[in-house]
C-alpha positions in Angstrom: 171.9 -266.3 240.1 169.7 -264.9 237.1 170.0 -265.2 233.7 171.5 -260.9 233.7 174.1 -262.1 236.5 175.3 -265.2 234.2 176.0 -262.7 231.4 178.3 -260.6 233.3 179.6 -263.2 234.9 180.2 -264.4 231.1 182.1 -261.3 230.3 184.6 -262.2 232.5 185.1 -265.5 231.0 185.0 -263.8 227.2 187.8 -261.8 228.9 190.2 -264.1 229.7 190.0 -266.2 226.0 190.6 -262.7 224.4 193.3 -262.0 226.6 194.5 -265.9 225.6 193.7 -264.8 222.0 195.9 -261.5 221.7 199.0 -263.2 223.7 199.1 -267.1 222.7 196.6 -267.3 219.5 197.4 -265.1 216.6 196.0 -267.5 214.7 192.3 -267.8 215.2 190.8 -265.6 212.7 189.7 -261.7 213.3 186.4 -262.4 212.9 186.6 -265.0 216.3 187.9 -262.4 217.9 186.4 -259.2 216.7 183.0 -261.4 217.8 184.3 -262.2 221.0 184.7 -258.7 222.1 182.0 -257.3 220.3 179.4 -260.2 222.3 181.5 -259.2 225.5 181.1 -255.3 224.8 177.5 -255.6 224.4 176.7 -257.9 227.2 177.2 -255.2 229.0 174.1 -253.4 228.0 172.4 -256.5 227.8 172.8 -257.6 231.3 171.6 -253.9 232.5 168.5 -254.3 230.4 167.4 -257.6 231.3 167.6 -256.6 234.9 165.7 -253.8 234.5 163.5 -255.5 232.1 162.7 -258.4 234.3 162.9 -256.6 237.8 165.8 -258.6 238.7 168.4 -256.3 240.0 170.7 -258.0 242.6 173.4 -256.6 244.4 175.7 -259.1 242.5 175.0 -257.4 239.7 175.4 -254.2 241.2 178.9 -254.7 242.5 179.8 -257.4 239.2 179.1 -255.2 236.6 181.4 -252.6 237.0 184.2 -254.8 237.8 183.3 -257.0 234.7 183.7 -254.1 232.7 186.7 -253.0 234.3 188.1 -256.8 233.7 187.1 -256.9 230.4 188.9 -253.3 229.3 192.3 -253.2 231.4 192.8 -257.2 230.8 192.8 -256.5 226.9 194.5 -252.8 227.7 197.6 -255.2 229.4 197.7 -257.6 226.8 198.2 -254.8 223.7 200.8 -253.5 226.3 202.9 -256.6 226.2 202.4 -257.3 222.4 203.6 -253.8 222.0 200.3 -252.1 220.8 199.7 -250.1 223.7 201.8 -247.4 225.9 202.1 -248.8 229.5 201.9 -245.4 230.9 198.0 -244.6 229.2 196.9 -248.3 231.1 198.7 -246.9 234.4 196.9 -243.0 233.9 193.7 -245.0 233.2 194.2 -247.4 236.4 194.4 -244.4 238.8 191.8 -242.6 237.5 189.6 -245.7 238.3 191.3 -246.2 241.6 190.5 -242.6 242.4 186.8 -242.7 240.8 186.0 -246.2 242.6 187.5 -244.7 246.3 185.3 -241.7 245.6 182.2 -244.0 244.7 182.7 -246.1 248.1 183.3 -243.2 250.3 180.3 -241.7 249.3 178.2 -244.7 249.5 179.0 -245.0 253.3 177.5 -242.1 254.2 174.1 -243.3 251.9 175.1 -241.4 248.6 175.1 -242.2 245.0 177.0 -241.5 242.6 176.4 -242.7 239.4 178.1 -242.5 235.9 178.2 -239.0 233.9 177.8 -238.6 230.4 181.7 -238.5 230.1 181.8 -241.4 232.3 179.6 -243.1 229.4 182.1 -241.3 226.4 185.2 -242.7 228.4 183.5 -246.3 227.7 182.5 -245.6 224.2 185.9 -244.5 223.1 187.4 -247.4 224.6 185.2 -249.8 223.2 186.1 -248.7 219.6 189.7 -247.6 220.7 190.1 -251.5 221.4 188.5 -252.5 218.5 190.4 -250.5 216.3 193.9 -251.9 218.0 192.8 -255.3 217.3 192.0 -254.9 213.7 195.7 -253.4 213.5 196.8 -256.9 215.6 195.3 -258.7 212.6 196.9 -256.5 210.1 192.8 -255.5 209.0 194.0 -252.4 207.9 192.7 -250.2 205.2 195.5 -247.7 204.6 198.9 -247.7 206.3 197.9 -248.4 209.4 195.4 -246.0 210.3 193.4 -248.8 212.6 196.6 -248.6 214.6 196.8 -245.0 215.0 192.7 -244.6 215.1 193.1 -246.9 218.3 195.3 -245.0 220.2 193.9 -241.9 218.9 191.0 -242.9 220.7 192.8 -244.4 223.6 194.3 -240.8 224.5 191.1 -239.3 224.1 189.2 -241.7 226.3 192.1 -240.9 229.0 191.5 -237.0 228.8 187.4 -237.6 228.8 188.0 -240.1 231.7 189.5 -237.2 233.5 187.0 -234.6 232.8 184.8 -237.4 234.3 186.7 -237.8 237.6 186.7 -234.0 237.6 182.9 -233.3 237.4 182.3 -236.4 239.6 184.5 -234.4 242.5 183.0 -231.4 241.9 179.3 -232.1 241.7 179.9 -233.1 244.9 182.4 -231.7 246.6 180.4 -230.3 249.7 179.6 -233.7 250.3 183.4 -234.9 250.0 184.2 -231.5 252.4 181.2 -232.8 254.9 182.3 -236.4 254.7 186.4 -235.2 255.1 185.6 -233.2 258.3 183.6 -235.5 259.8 180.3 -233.9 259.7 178.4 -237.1 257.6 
């Protein structure tokens, strides 16, 4: 395992202390845990960069990646859920879109196709990134004016679940004679 694969395998461990954080911890300051996302967020890019940097792209990394980030967002998604910061039904729309984007991913890699993340793909990300960040300043009562890190957060949220959509949607059609070819058998 290379120094890129430890940090994603790190952001899986960052995920479960700020999971532990938001449901058993309130008090460990904002800045601990503003950190701990922000150093969990970002290790995302690092990892990607040191790969490419270094030549070291593995297959773990390939396949860990994605799922690390996937970890990393729904795990703090379900926790604001159960502390009441966070509509259960936008982490349900959000988890079937990924179901739906991850079966299309696989069943187009079988047949020796790639198909990798859009520009909305890489909005949907953004806006969850800050969407969480906002929601746990609110958690920590940072707020600036009658809670407008609360409602910036799932502002944000919402908007990440309509780009995430528009996503899956130019993912399907961009290649839909391949989904056609691969549905009739003919790849």
């Amino acid at each position: 395992m290379n120094f890129a694969n430890l940090i994603t395998f790190s952001r899986i461990i960052l995920s479960l202390f700020l999971c532990y954080i938001l449901l058993e911890s309130k008090n460990i300051h904002v800045g601990v845990t503003v950190g701990m996302f922000l150093a969990a967020s970002l290790s995302d890019w690092l990892d990607g960069f040191l790969a490419r940097k270094n030549n070291k792209i593995t297959d773990f990394g390939k396949i860990f990646d994605p799922i690390a980030d996937k970890i990393l967002v729904f795990s703090i998604f379900i926790c604001l859920v159960k502390i009441g910061f966070m509509s259960a039904w936008a982490v349900i729309i959000l988890l079937i879109r990924e179901f739906l984007m991850s079966s299309a991913r696989v069943l187009l890699s079988k047949h020796g196709l790639i198909y990798s993340a859009n520009i909305f793909g890489k909005l949907k990300t953004t806006l969850q990134f800050f969407s969480i960040l906002s929601l746990i300043l609110a958690f920590y009562k940072v707020d600036f004016h009658n809670n407008i890190c609360y409602n910036l957060g799932i502002f944000l949220m919402w908007v990440s679940i309509f780009i995430s959509f528009i996503s899956l949607f130019f993912c399907f059609y961009e290649h839909r004679n391949k989904f056609l070819k691969v549905l009739k058998g003919e790849l």
